[in-house]
C-alpha positions as semicolon CSV with decimal commas, in nm:
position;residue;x (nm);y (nm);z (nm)
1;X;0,000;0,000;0,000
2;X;0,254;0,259;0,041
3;X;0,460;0,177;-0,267
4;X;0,105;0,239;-0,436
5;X;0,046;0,557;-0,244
6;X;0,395;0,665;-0,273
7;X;0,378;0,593;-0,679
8;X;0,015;0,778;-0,702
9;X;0,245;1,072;-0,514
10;X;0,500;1,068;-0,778
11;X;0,317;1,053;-1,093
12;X;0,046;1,315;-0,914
13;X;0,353;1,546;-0,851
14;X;0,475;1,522;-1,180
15;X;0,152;1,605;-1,381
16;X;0,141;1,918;-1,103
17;X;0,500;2,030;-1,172
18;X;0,461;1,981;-1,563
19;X;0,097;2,156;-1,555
20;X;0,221;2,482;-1,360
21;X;0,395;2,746;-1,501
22;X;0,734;2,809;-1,307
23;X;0,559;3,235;-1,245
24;X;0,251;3,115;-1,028
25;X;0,272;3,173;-0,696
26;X;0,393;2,826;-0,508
27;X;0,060;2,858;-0,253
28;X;-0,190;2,880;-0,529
29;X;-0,452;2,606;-0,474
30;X;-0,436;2,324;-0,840
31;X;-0,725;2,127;-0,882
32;X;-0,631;1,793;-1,035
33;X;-0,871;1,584;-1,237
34;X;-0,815;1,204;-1,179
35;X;-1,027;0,958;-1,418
36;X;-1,016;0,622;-1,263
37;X;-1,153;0,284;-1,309
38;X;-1,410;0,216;-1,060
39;X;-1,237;-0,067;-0,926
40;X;-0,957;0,218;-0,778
41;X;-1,230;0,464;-0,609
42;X;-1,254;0,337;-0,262
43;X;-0,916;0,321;-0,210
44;X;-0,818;0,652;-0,401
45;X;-1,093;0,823;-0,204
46;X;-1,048;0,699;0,140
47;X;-0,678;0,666;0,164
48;X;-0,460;0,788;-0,123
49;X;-0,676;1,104;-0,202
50;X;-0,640;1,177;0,123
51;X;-0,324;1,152;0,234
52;X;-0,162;1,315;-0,108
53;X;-0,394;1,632;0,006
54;X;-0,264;1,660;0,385
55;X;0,088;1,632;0,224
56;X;0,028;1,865;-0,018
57;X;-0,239;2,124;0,139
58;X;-0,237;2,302;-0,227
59;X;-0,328;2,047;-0,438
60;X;-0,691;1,890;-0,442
61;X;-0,776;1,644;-0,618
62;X;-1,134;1,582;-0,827
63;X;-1,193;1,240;-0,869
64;X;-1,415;1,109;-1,161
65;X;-1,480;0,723;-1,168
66;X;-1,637;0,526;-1,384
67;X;-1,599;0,199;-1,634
68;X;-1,244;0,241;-1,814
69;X;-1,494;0,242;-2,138
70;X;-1,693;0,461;-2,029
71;X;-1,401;0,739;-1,926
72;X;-1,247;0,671;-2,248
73;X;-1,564;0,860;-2,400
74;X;-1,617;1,114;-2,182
75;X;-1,223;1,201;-2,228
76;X;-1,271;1,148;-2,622
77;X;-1,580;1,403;-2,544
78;X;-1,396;1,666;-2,403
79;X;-1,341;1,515;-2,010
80;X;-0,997;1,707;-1,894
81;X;-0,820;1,439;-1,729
82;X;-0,447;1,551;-1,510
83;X;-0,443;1,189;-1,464
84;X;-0,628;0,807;-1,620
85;X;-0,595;0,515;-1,423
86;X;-0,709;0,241;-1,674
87;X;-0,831;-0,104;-1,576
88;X;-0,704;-0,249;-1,878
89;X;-0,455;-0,121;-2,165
90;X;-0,716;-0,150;-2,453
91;X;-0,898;0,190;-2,315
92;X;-0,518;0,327;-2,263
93;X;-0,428;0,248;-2,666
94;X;-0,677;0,395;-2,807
95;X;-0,657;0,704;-2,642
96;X;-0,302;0,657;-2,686
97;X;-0,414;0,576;-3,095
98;X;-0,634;0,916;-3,073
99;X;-0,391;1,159;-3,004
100;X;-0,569;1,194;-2,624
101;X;-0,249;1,070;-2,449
102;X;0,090;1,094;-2,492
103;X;0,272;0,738;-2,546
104;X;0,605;0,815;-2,371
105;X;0,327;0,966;-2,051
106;X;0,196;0,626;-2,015
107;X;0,300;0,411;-1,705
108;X;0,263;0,039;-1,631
109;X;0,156;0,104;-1,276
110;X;-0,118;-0,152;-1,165
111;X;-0,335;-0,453;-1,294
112;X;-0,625;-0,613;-1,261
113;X;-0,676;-1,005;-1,131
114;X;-0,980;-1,216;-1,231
115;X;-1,161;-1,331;-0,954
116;X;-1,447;-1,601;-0,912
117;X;-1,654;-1,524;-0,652
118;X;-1,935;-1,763;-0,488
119;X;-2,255;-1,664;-0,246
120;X;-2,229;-1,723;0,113
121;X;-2,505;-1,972;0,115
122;X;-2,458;-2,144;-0,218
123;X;-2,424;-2,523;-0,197
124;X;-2,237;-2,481;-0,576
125;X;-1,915;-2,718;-0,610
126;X;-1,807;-2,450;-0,822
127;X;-1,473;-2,359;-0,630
128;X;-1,219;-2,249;-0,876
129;X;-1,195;-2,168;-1,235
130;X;-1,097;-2,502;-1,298
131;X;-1,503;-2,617;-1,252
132;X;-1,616;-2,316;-1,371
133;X;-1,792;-2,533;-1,625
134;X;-2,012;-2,673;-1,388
135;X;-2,174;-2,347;-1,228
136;X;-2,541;-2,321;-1,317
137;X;-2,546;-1,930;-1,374
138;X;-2,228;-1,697;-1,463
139;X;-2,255;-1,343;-1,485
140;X;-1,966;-1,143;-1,627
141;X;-1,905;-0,785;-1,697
142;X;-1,973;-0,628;-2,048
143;X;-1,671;-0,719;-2,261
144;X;-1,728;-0,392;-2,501
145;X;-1,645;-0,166;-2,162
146;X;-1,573;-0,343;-1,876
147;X;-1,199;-0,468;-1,875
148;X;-1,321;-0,730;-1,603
149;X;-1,552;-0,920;-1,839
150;X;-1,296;-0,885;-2,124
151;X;-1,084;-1,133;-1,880
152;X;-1,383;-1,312;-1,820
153;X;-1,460;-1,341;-2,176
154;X;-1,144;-1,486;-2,263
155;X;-1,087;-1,721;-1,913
156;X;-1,441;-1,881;-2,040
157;X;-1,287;-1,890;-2,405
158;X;-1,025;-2,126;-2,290
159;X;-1,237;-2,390;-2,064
């Protein structure tokens, strides 16, 4: 956790640094957009967020979270982004593609792990993805948006 939140630091000091012009006065209050997957909100809102704004009382960030799809539109519609914190690298490359996103700005950073997840009370033998095959109902995310049911999508591809 604090290589994360000392990373987040980094690459949120950096965008500040390259976005202010070396005349503005050092105490002037930057408002940082961050577009992040929704899978990153809790913990960028109730720790990282947080902590990067009692370190750096100037600097606030806005957080705007939402499928990595879905924030590749609303940046391709206009969305000004300091910072995007893809789930997957497909959103990433096309914005990349686009001309929204400087190649040599993007970072490797974090990544996503498919998880199978049962009910408390089910009496399913389903236990791994290994007998995935014998689950009665599977419900994935939308492979057009969601990066999460794009890894579904190809796990079940390969049973």
């Amino acid at each position: 956790m604090k290589k994360l939140l000392s990373l987040m630091c980094s690459l949120l000091m950096i965008v500040t640094l390259c976005g202010c012009s070396s005349t503005q006065d050092q105490q002037e209050e930057v408002t940082l957009t961050f577009a992040a997957a929704a899978s990153l909100e809790n913990t960028f809102e109730d720790k990282l967020i947080p902590e990067f704004e009692k370190e750096n009382p100037n600097i606030k960030v806005q957080g705007v979270y939402d499928s990595s799809g879905k924030l590749q539109i609303q940046i391709e519609q206009g969305l000004k982004a300091d910072v995007f914190f893809s789930a997957a690298t497909k959103q990433m490359d096309a914005l990349v593609d686009e001309k929204y996103i400087n190649k040599k700005d993007v970072v490797d950073l974090l990544e996503n792990k498919l998880v199978l997840i049962t009910g408390k009370q089910t009496t399913t033998e389903v236990k791994d993805f290994a007998n995935i095959a014998k689950a009665e109902t599977i419900a994935i995310g939308d492979p057009e948006v969601v990066p999460a049911g794009q890894y579904a999508k190809m796990a079940l591809t390969h049973l």
